[in-house]
N, C-alpha and C positions, 0 to 999 in steps of 0.2 A: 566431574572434576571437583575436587574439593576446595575450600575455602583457602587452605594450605595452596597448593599445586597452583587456584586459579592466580592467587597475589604472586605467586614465587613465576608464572607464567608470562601475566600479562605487564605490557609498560607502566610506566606510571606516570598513566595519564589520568585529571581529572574526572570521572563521570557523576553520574549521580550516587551509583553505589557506593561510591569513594568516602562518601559521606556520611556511611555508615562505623558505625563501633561496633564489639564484638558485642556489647551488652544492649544495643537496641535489640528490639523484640526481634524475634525471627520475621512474623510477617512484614513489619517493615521491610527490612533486609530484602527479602524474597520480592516484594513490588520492586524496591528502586535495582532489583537485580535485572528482573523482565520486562521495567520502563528502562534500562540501560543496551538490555541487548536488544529490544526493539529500534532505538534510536543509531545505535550502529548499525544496525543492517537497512532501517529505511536510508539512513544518511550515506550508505555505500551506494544503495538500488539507485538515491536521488544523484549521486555523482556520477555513476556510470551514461546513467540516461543522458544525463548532461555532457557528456565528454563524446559519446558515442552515436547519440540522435541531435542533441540539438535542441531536447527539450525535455519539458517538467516531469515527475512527478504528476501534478493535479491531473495534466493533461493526458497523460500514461493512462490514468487510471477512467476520464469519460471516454477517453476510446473506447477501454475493456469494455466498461457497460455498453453503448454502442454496439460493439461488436457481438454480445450477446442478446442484443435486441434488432435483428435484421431489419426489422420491420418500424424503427425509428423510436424513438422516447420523449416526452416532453420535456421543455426545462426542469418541469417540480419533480416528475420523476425522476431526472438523472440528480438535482439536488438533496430527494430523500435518501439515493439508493446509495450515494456519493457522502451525506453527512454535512453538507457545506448549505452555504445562502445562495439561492437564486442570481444573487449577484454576481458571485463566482464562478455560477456554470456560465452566466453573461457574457465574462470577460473571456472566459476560458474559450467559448464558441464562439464569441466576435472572431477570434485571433486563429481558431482550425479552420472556418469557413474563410478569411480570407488568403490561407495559406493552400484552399482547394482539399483538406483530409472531411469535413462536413460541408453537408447541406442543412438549410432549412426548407422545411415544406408548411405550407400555411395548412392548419388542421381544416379538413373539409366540415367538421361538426363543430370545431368551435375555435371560431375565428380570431379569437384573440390569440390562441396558442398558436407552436408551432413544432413541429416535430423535427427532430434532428436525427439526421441518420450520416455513417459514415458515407465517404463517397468509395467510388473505387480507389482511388490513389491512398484515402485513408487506411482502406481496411490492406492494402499493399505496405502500405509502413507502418499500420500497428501488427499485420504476422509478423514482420523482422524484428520490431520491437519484444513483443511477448516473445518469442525464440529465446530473445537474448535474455530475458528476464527470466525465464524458468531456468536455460544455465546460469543465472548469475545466483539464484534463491538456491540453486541443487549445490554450487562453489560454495556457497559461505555456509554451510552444513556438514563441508567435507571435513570430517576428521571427530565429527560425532559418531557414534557406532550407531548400529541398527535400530537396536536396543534402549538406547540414551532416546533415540530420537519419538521410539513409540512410547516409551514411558512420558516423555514430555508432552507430546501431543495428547497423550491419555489425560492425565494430570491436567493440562490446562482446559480442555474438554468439561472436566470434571467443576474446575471453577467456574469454567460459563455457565453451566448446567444450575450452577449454585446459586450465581450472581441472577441470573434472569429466574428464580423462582424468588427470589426476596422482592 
């Protein structure tokens, strides 16, 4: 979609792009473009979850780890794999353990830790959850072509690629 097409398209609503001129550099442009469509689509995913589960984002997201770690993970693990502070994943599994989605198990090697694992009722409502989450990620995609969407993924591939050798 072009520059024309996307303003003659979209409302006119605030974002960050909005605060762009024609004569800022391109890559500006191009960041507050994919810091703008990132925040709509988390800010859609965070309202769904909320309207439809009952719950967060943060929370969405220690299940998923969880659920790809059968066999449990410890706080600093789920805070590395997660990006957030130790205290976060605290709050976050104080509040799933006492709603019965985790357990904690005292680590048999090292007693101060403790390992968190979904329970059954967790990993029951985070498949409903994920379900609904890969149609809600495939909905807000619809109406990019095939093509759009490989070349984008290529392209931002290509920056990571970039960003982590510098």
């Amino acid at each position: 979609m072009s520059d024309s097409l996307s303003s003659s398209v979209m409302p006119d609503v605030p974002d960050l792009e909005s605060r762009t001129v024609p004569e800022d550099h391109q890559d500006l442009r191009l960041w507050l473009r994919m810091l703008t469509c990132c925040n709509l689509i988390e800010s859609e995913i965070r309202s769904r979850l909320r309207i439809e589960y009952d719950t967060t984002l943060p929370r969405f997201d220690l299940m998923a780890q969880l659920q790809r770690a059968p066999g449990g993970m410890k706080m600093s693990e789920l805070s590395r794999h997660m990006m957030v502070t130790n205290g976060n994943i605290t709050g976050i599994t104080d509040q799933l353990e006492k709603e019965g989605m985790v357990q904690r198990t005292r680590n048999a090697t090292d007693r101060r830790s403790s390992l968190i694992k979904l329970t059954p009722k967790g990993r029951r409502a985070f498949t409903k959850m994920a379900q609904s989450h890969e149609a809600w990620i495939q909905s807000l995609f619809t109406g990019m072509s095939d093509s759009s969407r490989a070349a984008l993924f290529e392209a931002l591939g290509e920056l990571k690629l970039l960003r982590r050798l510098q």
